[in-house]
VEXDRENVEX-812541 format. One line per field, with one value per residue (C-alpha): x, y, z; chain. Coordinates in nm, 4 decimals, decimal comma. Layout:
N
east c(X	...)
north c(Y	...)
up c(Z	...)
chaine c(A	...)
//
This chain:
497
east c(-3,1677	-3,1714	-3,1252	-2,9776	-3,2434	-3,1630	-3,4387	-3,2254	-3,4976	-3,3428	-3,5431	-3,6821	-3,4251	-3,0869	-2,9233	-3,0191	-2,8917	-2,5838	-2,5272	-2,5688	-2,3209	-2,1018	-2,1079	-2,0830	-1,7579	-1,6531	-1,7375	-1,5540	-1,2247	-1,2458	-1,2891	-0,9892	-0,7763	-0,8390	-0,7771	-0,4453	-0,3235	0,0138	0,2920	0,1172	0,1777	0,5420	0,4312	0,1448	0,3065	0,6281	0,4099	0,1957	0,4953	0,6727	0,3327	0,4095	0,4123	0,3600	0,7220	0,5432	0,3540	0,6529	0,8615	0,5629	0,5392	0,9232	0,9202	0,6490	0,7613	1,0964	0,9180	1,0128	0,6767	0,4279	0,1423	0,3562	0,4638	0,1512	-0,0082	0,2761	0,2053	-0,1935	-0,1277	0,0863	-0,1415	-0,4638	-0,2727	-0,1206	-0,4939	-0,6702	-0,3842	-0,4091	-0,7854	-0,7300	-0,5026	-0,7242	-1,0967	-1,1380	-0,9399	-1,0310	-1,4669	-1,4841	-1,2520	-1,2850	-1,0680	-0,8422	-0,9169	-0,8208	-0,5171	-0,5975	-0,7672	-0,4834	-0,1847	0,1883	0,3354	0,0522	0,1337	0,2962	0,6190	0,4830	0,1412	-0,0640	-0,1306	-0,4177	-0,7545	-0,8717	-1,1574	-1,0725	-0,7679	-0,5353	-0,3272	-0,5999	-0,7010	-0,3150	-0,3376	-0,6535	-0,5978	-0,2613	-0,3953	-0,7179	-0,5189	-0,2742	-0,5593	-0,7582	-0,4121	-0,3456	-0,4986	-0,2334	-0,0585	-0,3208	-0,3871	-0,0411	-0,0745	-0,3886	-0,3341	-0,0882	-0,2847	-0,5567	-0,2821	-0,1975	-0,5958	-0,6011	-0,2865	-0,4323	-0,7633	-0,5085	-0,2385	-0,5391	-0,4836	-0,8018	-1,1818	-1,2789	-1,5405	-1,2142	-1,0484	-1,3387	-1,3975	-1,0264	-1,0968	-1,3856	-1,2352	-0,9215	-1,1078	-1,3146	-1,0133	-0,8460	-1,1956	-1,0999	-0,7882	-0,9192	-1,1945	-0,9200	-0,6765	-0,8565	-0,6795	-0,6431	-0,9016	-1,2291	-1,1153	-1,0460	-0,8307	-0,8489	-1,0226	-1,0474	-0,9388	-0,8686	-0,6810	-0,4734	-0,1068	0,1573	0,0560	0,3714	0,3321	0,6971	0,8208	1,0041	1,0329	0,9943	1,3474	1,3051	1,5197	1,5900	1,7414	1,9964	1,9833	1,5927	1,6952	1,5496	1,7635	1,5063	1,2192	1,4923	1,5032	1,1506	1,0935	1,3534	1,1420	0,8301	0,8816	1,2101	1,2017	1,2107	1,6061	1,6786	1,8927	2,0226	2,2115	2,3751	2,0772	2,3069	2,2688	1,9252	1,8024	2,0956	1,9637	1,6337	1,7155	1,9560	1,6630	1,3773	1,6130	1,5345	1,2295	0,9090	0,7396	1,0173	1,0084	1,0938	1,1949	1,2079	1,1025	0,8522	1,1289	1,2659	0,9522	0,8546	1,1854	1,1103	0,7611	0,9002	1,1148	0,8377	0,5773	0,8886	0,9298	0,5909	0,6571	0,4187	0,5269	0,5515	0,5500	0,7642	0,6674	1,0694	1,0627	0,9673	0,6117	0,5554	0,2270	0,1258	0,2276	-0,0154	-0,2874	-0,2284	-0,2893	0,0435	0,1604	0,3974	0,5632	0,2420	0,0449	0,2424	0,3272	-0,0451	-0,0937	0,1631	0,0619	-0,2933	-0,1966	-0,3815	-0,3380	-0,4995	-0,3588	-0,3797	-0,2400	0,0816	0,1243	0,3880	0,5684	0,7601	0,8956	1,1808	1,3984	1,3252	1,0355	0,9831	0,6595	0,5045	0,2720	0,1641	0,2089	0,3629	0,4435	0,5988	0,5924	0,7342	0,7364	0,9837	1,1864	1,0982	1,1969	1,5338	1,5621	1,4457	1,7102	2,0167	1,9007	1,8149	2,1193	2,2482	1,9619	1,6946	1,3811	1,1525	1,3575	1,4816	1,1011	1,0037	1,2868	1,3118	0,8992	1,0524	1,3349	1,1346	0,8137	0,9980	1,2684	1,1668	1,0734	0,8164	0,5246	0,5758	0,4397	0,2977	0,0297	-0,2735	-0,5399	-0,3106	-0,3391	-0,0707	-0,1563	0,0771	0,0727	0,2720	0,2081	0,0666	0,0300	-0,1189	-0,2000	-0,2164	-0,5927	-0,8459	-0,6847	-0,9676	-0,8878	-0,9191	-0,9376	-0,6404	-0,4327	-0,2737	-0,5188	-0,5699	-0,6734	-0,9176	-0,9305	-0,5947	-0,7294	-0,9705	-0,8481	-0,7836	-0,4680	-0,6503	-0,4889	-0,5117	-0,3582	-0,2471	-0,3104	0,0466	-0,0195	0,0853	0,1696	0,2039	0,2390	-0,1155	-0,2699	-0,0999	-0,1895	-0,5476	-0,5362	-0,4325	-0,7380	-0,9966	-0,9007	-1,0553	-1,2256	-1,3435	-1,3922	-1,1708	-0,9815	-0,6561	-0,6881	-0,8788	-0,9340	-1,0120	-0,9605	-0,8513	-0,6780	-0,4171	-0,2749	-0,0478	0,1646	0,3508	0,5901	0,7223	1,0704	1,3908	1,5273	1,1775	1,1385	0,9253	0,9162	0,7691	0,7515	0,9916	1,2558	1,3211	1,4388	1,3818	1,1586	1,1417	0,9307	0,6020	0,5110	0,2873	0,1317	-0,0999	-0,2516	-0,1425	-0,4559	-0,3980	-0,0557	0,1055	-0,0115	0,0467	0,0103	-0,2377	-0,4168	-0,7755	-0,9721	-0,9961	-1,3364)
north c(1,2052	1,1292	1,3069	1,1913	1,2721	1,2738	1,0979	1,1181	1,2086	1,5067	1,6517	1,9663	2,2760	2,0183	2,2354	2,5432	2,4409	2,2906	2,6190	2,7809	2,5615	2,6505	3,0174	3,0203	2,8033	3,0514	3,3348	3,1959	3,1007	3,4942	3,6395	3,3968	3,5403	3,9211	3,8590	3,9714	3,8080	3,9242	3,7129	3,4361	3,5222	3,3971	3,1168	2,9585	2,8787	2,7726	2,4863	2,3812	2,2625	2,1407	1,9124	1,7585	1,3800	1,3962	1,5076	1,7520	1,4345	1,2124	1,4741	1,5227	1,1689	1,1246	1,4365	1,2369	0,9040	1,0783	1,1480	0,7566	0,6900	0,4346	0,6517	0,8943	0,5978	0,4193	0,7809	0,8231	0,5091	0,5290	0,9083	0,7538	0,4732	0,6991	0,9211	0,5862	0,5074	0,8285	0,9444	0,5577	0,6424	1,0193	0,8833	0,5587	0,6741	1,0723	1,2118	1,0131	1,0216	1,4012	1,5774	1,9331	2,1378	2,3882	2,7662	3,0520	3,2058	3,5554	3,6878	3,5119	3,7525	3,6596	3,6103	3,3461	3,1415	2,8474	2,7902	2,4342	2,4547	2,0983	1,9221	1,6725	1,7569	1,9666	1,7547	1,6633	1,8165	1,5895	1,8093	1,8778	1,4808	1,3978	1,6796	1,5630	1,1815	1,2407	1,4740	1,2544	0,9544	1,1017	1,2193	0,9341	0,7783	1,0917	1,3972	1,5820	1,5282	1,5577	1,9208	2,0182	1,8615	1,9844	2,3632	2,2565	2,0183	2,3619	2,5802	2,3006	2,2630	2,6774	2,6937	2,5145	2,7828	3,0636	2,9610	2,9397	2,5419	2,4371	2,5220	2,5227	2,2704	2,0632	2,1290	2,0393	1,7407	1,5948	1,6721	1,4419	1,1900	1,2168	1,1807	0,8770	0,7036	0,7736	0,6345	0,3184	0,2461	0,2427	-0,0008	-0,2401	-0,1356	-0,0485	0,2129	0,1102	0,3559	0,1104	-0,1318	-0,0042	-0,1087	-0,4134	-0,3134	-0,6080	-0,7134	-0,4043	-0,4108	-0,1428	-0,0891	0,1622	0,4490	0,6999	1,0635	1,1014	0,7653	0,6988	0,3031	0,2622	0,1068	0,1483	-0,0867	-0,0093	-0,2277	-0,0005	-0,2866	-0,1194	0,2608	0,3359	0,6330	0,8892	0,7176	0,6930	1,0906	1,1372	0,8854	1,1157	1,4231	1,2997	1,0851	1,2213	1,0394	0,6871	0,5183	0,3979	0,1631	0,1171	-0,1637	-0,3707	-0,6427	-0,9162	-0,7568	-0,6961	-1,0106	-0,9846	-0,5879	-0,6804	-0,9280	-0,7091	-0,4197	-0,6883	-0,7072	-0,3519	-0,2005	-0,1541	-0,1213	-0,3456	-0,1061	-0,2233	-0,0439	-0,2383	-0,4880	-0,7688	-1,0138	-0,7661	-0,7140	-1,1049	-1,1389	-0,8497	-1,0131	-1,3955	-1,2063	-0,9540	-1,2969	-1,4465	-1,1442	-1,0475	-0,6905	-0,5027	-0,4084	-0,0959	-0,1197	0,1229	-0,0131	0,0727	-0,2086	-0,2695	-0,4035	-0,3942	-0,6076	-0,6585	-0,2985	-0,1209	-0,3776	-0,2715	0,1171	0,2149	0,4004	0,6210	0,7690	0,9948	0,6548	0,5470	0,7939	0,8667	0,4908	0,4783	0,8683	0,7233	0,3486	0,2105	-0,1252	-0,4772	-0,8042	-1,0047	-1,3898	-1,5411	-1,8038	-2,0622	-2,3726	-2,6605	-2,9794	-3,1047	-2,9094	-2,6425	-2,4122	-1,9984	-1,7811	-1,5534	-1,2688	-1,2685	-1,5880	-1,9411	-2,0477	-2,4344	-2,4862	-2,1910	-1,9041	-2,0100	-2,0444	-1,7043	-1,5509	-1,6852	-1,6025	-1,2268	-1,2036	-1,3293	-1,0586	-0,7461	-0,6311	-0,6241	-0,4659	-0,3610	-0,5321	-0,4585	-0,5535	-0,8462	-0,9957	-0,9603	-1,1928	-1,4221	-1,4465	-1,5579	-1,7617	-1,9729	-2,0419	-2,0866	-2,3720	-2,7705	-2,8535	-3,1383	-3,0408	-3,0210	-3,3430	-3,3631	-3,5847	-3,4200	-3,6030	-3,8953	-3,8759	-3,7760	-3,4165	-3,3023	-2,8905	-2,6166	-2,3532	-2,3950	-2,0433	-2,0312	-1,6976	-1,5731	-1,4806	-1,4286	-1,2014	-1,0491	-0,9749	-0,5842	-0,5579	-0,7394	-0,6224	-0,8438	-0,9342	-0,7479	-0,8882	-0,6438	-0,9166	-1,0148	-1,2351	-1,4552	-1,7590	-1,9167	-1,9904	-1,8599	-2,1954	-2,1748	-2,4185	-2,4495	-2,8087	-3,0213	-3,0275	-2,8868	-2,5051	-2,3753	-2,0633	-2,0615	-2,1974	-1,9790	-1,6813	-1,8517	-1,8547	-1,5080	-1,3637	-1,6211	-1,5495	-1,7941	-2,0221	-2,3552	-2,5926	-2,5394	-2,8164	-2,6210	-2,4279	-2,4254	-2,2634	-2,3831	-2,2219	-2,4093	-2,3865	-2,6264	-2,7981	-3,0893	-3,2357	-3,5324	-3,7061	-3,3563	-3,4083	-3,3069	-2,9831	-2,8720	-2,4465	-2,2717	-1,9062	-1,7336	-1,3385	-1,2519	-1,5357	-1,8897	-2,1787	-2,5761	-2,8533	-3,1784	-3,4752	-3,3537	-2,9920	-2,8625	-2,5090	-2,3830	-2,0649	-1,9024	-1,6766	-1,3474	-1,3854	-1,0810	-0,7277	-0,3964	-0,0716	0,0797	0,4019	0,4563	0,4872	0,7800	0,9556)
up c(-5,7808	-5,4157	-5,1145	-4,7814	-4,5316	-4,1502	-3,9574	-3,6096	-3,2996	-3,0878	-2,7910	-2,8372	-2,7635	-2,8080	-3,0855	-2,8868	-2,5416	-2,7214	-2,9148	-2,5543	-2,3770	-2,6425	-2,6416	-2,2092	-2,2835	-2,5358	-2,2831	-2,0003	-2,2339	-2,3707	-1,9929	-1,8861	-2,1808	-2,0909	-1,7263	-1,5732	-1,2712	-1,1217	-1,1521	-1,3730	-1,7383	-1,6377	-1,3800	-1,5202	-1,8983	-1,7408	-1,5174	-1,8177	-1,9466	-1,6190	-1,5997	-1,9894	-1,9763	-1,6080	-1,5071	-1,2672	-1,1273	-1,0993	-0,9232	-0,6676	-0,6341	-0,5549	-0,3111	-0,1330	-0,0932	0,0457	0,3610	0,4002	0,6205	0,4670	0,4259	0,2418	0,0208	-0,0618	-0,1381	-0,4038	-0,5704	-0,5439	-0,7280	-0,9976	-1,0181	-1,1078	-1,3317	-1,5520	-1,5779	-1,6437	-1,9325	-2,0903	-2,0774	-2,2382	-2,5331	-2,6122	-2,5847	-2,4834	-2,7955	-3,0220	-2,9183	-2,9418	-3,2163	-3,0662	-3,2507	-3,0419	-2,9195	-3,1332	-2,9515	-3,0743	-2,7380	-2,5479	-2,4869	-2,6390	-2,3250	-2,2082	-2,4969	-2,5140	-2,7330	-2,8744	-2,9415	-2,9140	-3,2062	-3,0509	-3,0382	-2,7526	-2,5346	-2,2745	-2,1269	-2,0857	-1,8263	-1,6390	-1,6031	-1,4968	-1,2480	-1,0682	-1,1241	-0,9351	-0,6313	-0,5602	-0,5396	-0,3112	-0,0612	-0,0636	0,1053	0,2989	0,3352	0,4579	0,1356	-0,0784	0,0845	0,0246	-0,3737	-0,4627	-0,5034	-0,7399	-0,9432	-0,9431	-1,0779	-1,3550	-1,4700	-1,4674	-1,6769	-1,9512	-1,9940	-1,9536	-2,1915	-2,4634	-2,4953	-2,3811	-2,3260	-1,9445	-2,0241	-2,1736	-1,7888	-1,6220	-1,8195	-1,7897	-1,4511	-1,4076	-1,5572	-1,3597	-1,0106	-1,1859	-1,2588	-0,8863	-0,7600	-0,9956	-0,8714	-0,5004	-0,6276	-0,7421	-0,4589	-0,1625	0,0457	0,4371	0,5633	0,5261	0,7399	1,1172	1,3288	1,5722	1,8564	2,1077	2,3425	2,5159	2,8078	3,0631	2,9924	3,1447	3,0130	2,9476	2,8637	2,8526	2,7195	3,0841	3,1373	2,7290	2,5751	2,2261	1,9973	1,6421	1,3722	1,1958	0,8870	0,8039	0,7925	1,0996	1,2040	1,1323	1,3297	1,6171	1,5953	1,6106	1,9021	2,1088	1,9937	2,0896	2,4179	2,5648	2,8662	2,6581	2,5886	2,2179	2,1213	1,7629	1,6826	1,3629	1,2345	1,4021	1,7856	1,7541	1,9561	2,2201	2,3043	2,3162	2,5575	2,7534	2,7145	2,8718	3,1804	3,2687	3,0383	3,1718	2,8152	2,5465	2,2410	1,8638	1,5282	1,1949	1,0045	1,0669	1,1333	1,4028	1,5299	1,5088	1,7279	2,0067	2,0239	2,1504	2,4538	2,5624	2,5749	2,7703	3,0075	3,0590	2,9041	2,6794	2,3483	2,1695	1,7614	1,5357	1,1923	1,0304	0,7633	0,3817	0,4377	0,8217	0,8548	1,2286	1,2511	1,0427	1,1110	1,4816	1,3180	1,3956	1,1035	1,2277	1,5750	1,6300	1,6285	1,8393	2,0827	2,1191	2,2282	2,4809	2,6396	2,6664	2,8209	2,5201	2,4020	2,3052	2,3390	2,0436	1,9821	1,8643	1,6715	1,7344	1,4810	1,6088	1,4406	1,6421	1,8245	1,5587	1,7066	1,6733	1,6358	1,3673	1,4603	1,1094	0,8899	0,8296	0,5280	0,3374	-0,0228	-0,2886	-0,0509	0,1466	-0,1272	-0,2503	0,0061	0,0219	-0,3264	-0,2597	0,0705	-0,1851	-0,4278	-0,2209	-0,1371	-0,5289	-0,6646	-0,4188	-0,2539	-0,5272	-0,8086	-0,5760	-0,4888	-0,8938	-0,9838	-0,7261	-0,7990	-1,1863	-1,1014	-0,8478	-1,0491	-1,3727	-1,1732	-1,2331	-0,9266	-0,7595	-0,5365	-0,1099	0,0320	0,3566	0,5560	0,6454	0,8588	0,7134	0,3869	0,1741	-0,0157	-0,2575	-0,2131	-0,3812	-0,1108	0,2264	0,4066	0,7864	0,9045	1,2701	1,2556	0,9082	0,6089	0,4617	0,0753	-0,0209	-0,4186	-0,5736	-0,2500	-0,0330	0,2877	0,6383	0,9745	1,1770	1,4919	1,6282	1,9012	1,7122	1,8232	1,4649	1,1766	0,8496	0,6550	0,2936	0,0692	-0,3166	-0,4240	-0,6279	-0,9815	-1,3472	-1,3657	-1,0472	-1,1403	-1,2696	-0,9460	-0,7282	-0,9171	-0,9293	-0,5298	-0,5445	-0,7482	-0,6243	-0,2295	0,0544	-0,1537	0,0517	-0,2462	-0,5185	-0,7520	-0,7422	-0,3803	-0,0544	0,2728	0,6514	0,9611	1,2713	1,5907	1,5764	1,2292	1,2622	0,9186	0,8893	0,6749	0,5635	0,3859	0,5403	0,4438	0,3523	0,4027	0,6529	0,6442	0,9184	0,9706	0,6336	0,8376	0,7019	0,8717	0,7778	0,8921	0,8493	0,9783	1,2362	1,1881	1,3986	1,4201	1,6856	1,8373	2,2117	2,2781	2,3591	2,4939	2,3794	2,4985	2,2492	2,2486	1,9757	1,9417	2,0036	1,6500	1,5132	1,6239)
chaine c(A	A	A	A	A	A	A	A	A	A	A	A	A	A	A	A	A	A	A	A	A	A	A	A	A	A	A	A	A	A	A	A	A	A	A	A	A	A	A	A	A	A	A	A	A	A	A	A	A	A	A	A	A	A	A	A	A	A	A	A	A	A	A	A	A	A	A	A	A	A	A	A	A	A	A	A	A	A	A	A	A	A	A	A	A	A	A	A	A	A	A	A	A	A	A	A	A	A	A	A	A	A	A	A	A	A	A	A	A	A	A	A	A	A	A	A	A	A	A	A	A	A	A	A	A	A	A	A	A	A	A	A	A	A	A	A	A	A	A	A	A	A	A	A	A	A	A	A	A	A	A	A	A	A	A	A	A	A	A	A	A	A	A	A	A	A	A	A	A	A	A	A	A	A	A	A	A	A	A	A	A	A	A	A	A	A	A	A	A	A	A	A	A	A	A	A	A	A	A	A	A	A	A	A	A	A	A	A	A	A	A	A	A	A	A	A	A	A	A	A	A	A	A	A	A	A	A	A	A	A	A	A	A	A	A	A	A	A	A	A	A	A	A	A	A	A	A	A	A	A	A	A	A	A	A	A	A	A	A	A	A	A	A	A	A	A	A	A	A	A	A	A	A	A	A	A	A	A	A	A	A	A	A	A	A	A	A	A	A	A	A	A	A	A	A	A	A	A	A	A	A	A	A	A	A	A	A	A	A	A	A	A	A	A	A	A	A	A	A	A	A	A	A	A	A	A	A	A	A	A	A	A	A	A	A	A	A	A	A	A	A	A	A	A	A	A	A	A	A	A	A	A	A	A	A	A	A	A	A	A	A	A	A	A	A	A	A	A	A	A	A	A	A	A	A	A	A	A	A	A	A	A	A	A	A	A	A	A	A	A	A	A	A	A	A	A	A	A	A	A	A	A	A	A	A	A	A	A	A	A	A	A	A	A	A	A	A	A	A	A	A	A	A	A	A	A	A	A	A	A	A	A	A	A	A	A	A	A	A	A	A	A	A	A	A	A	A	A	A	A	A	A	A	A	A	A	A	A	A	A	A	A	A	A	A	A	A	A	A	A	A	A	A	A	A	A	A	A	A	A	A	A	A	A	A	A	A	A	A	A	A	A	A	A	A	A	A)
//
């Protein structure tokens, strides 16, 4: 007969300091169980199982994104976001590498217990991973929030240990993982915080401790009534003006006549609009981001009314360039992009949509219905020779990429359209999500990059769509997009110090 015989090399002292890693666990779980805390043998249990499946989590994450200001909102979506990937990484690899059976419940009082016992194997906690996934992502976002979340996400880890489900070493090991996982999603989707904001060049403006001279316009159409509220709290000396999407551009033209600082709340398109009649007037312009995605405003750094009010107190600002389109009598400007090819159409698409079912839901079908249409390529002259292009997007100074996010501009006066292009051919859908990934590639059979100062396209067909600022409008013949240095000034606050 034969025997198995174990030839695996262990260090010196591993089944001993195992054993004694075992035995402090065991220790701390049995100290946990005899320890009476007022008020939690009630508490604790019933937020265990508030906290199964993430319903705790989800409930946060909706109480959060009801503060309706984008920091709030992206730090609900970055805390969902870390705890989809740290529980997909629980159920997949952590329970099923270490089957660590559960804690005898006989230290752990009746009342601790929970009615529904687990029936998965106890390393790591699960719970405890969700909880800290959820709270890290929120305060890398916002640490305001993530102060007010992470207490809670505590109590949740804690609950686990003193219910008798779990080990502390399971707690602290779901834990880890769940702040390794919020770390991951930032890696992929970079919060805004890295990149500051633009800083040049500066230049005096009014400065208004009070708001008085400020005319603040706000586009009912984007929800704006609460930002309205706070810009009366803050600066009560300013005027505000809300008015139905179709008067915004008559009362910020009535508002120019008198304003010493032209104010605007919404959208980008709103803001695109208030920006052309404060160039025209000579007025400096204050931005309340009160829209959906609100680009130039958070590259600016203005987040919210604090940003803002800040700004206009101190007389800071910058003044940054604007571009402008023409082809015919059809001309306009875009703070942040200009677009031919599918976007256009896109966002058409996404405006016919919205109001049925939401912007969201809108953008995700209009993205299906207008890559999945038969359709032929945008042609256009370049340097005179004919190109064949699905997209062609010009942007009002370099987007640098941040992960898989969308880009962000950190110089607003550079002087330069960031052009990129998506070459005509088979599967557009494919190149343009190859564009996407790749970012400013400069050689590239299916997409390429240049920057310039001035970009001229001819032969372009009639009733071909430009969309500039979240607007659309349509060109035909001679397009021609160019750069006006520095002619707008804006307020933005100082970087944080």
């Amino acid at each position: 007969m034969t025997a198995d015989v174990d030839l695996t090399v262990r260090p010196p002292g591993h089944h001993v300091l195992r054993d004694r890693l075992l035995a402090t666990d065991c220790r701390l779980f049995e100290a946990v169980a005899a320890r009476h805390w007022p008020g939690c043998d009630r508490l604790l249990p019933k937020l265990s199982r508030t906290a199964n499946h993430g319903v705790l989590w989800f409930a946060a994450a909706a109480a959060i994104a009801a503060s309706r200001t984008p920091r709030g909102r992206r730090a609900a979506a970055r805390g969902l976001a870390s705890l989809t990937l740290a529980s997909a990484t629980i159920n997949t690899l952590g329970k099923r590498t270490v089957r660590r059976p559960r804690p005898l419940l006989d230290p752990v009082p009746l009342v601790r217990q929970l009615k529904r016992q687990p029936i998965t194997t106890s390393f790591p906690s699960g719970h405890s991973a969700s909880a800290a996934a959820f709270a890290t992502g929120v305060a890398l976002e916002s640490r305001g929030w993530g102060a007010a979340v992470a207490p809670l996400a505590g109590a949740v880890a804690l609950s686990r240990v003193y219910t008798g489900v779990h080990f502390p070493s399971d707690v602290l090991a779901g834990a880890a993982l769940g702040v390794g996982a919020a770390y991951a999603v930032r890696g992929l989707v970079p919060t805004r915080a890295p990149l500051p904001p633009p800083g040049r060049p500066h230049v005096e403006a009014p400065a208004l401790p009070e708001g008085e001279g400020l005319v603040m316009v706000a586009n009912k159409g984007a929800g704006t009534a609460d930002r309205v509220s706070a810009v009366r709290d803050a600066l009560p000396q300013a005027r505000t003006v809300e008015c139905e999407p179709s008067d915004v551009r008559a009362e910020l033209e009535k508002a120019a006549t008198y304003a010493r600082v032209l104010g605007v709340c919404g959208g980008d398109g709103t803001v695109n609009a208030a920006a052309e009649i404060a160039v025209r007037h000579g007025l400096p312009l204050a931005v309340l981001p009160g829209g959906t995605l609100n680009h130039f405003a958070l590259d600016l750094g203005v987040e919210d009314v604090r940003d803002l009010s800040r700004a206009l107190r101190q007389g800071d600002a910058i003044r940054v360039d604007v571009g402008l389109f023409s082809s015919g009598d059809t001309r306009g400007c875009f703070l942040n992009t200009c677009s031919l090819g599918v976007y256009p159409e896109l966002v058409r698409e996404r405006e016919r949509w919205s109001g049925r079912i939401g912007g969201w839901p809108a953008g995700v079908l209009a993205a299906l219905r207008v890559l999945r249409a038969d359709r032929h390529p945008l042609e256009a002259k370049f340097r005179g020779v004919a190109h064949p292009l699905w997209l062609l997007f010009a942007g009002n100074g370099l987007y640098y990429r941040m992960g898989m996010t969308p880009g962000r501009r950190v110089d607003l006066a550079d002087g330069h359209l960031d052009v990129r292009v998506v070459h005509g051919g088979r599967r557009p859908a494919l190149r343009l999500l190859a564009a996407a990934v790749a970012g400013p590639l400069t050689r590239s059979p299916a997409h390429a990059a240049v920057r310039v100062s001035r970009l001229r396209l001819d032969g372009v067909a009639p009733g071909t769509l430009l969309a500039y600022d979240g607007e659309v409008t349509e060109v035909e013949g001679e397009v021609t997009l160019r750069k006006v240095p520095e002619a707008l000034t804006v307020y933005r606050p100082l970087p944080s110090r």
